[in-house]
Structure formats: C-alpha cells, structure tokens
N, C-alpha and C positions, 0 to 999 in steps of 0.2 A: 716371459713370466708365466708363471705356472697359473691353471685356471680350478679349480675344485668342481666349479660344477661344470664344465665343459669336461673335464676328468669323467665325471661320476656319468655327464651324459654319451658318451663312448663307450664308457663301460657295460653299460643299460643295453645298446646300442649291439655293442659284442657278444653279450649274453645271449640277446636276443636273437642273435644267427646263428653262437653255437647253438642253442637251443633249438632253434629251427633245422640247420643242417644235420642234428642227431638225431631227429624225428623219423630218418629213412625209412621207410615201410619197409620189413623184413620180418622174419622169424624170431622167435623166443632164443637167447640167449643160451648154447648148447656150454655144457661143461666138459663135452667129451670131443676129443681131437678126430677127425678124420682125415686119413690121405688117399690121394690117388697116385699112380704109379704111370708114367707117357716113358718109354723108351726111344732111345735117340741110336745115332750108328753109333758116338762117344760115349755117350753117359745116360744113369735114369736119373729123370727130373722127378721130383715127388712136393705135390701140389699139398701142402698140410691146410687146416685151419683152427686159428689160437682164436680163443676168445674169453670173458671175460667181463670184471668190472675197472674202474680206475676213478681217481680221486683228484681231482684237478685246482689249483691255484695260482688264480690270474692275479698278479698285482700289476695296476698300472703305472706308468713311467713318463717324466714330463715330456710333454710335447709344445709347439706352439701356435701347434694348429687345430682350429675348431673341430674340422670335419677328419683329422687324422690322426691316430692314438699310435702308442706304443706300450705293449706288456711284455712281465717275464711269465716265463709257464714254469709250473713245479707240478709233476704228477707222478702221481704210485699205483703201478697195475698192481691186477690182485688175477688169478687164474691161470689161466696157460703162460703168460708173459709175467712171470714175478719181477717186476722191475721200475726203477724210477727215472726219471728222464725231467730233463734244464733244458730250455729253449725260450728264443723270442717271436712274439708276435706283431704285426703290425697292420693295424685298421684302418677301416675307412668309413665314416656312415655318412647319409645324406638326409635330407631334408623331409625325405618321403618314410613316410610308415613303412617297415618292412623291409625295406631296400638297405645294403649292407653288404660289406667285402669282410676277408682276412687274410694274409697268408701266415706263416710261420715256417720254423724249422726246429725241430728238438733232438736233441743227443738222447738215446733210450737205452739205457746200461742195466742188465740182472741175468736173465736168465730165460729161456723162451723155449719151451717143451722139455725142460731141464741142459739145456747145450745156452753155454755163458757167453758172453760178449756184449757189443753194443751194437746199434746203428744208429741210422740219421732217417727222421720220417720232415719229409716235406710237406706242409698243408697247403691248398687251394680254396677257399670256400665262397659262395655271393648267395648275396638272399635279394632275389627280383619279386616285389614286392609279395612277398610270403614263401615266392616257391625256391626252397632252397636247392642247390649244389654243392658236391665235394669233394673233393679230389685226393687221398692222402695215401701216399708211396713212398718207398725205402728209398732213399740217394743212389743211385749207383754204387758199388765196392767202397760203399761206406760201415756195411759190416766187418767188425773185428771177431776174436778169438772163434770159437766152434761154429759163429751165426757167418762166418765169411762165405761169402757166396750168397747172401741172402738179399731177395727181392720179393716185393708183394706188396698190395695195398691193404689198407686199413680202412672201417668203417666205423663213424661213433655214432650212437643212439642214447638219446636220452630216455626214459621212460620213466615217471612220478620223482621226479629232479634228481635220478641215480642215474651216472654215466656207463655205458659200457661198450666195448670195442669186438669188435669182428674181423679178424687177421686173415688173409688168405697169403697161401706163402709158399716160395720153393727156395729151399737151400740145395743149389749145384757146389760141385766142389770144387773147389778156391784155385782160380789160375794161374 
C-alpha cells in the first residue's frame, strides 16, 4: 500500500542529495565547446566539453518501503547537448540528516555538438552526512547514430535552484 507521506518524505529526501551533489565546486558554466587532440598509433581521440543548462522531472513511483523510493526522470537539455532523455531512479534515505543514496539510468536522445543520437548515462550519487559524491558516465557502446563511439562523464551543479551540466567527452570511431 502506497504511503503519501512517506512518498513526499523521499522525495524531500532525494532533492536534497541531488541538490547537494550539484553543488560540486567548479567554474561558471562555459557556453563555448573546447577540445583537446591525444594521438594514438590507430586513431586521434578528441576530449570535447558540452555543457549547459537542463530541466528536470522527478515524479515519484510506489514503493513499499519507508526508507526506499522509486522515480521516473523526464529532463530537457538546453546548450551544447539539445536533448531530452527518460529514465529511472532509485533511492534510498536514512534516518540521519543529510545522509542519502541514488542511482539511476536515463536514455538521452537529441543532439550533442550538432552530431545526433542517443546514449545511456548511468548515475552513482551518496550524501555522507552533507558531503556529497557523484559519479555519472556513458554505458559503454550504448551510443547510437553519429554519438557511437561516445564515452565521458557528466557533472550537475545546481546554482540558485537552476540545474546545469558539464560534459567531458571523447567520441572515437565506431568499431
């Protein structure tokens, strides 16, 4: 049986870590792409980085456990990555202030330096009593069309409750 406020307090709960693990200390949000260039004996790698803002909604999904939620995610980049992306979440909070998991997985389908496709980003994230961690990277050859061959992590940052992302990324070509 479904609980509304054991709902709402997960949710609270969830906020509350992405909020914390978007807080990374990092630089101002660039709108301009740069790459680097590594040569190999086969191929040149080329290290890009997307970044950007995005638009996120969590709705929650029953569960029937106090301390463990489940959501879907609906989100729409805006910036380097034009794209919207479906995926699930699943939590975990505890009893303690601050303390707090997540993982997920999302499909991310549009467009990413203008070269179209999809991929698959895996999330990792824990909030040990305030000090958060994060972890978010492409699946393995879960890119399709032009992004195949794409690998790299992601970083989100909240700054005055607007999200936004920081993409570090090499597209090698497709094996």
């Amino acid at each position: 049986m479904h609980n509304t406020s054991n709902a709402k307090m997960r949710f609270h709960a969830v906020a509350a870590l992405i909020t914390a693990a978007g807080l990374s200390p990092g630089l101002p949000v660039h709108a301009q792409a740069h790459s680097t260039t590594a040569e190999s004996s086969k191929e040149a790698v080329v290290t890009s980085h997307a970044s950007g803002a995005f638009e996120v909604k969590l709705s929650p999904q029953d569960t029937d456990d106090k301390a463990l939620g489940r959501m879907s995610i609906d989100k729409q980049f805006h910036g380097d990555l034009e794209a919207v992306s479906k995926g699930q979440m699943l939590t975990a909070g505890t009893e303690v202030k601050g303390s707090a998991a997540y993982v997920a997985i999302e499909r991310v389908s549009g467009t990413l330096h203008g070269r179209s496709g999809s991929f698959v980003l895996q999330h990792n994230a824990s909030l040990n009593r305030g000090a958060a961690q994060q972890s978010i990277t492409v699946v393995p050859d879960s890119a399709t069309g032009q992004l195949q061959g794409l690998a790299g992590t992601m970083t989100i940052r909240i700054v005055d409750s607007q999200h936004y992302y920081d993409f570090e990324y090499t597209l090698a070509a497709a094996h």
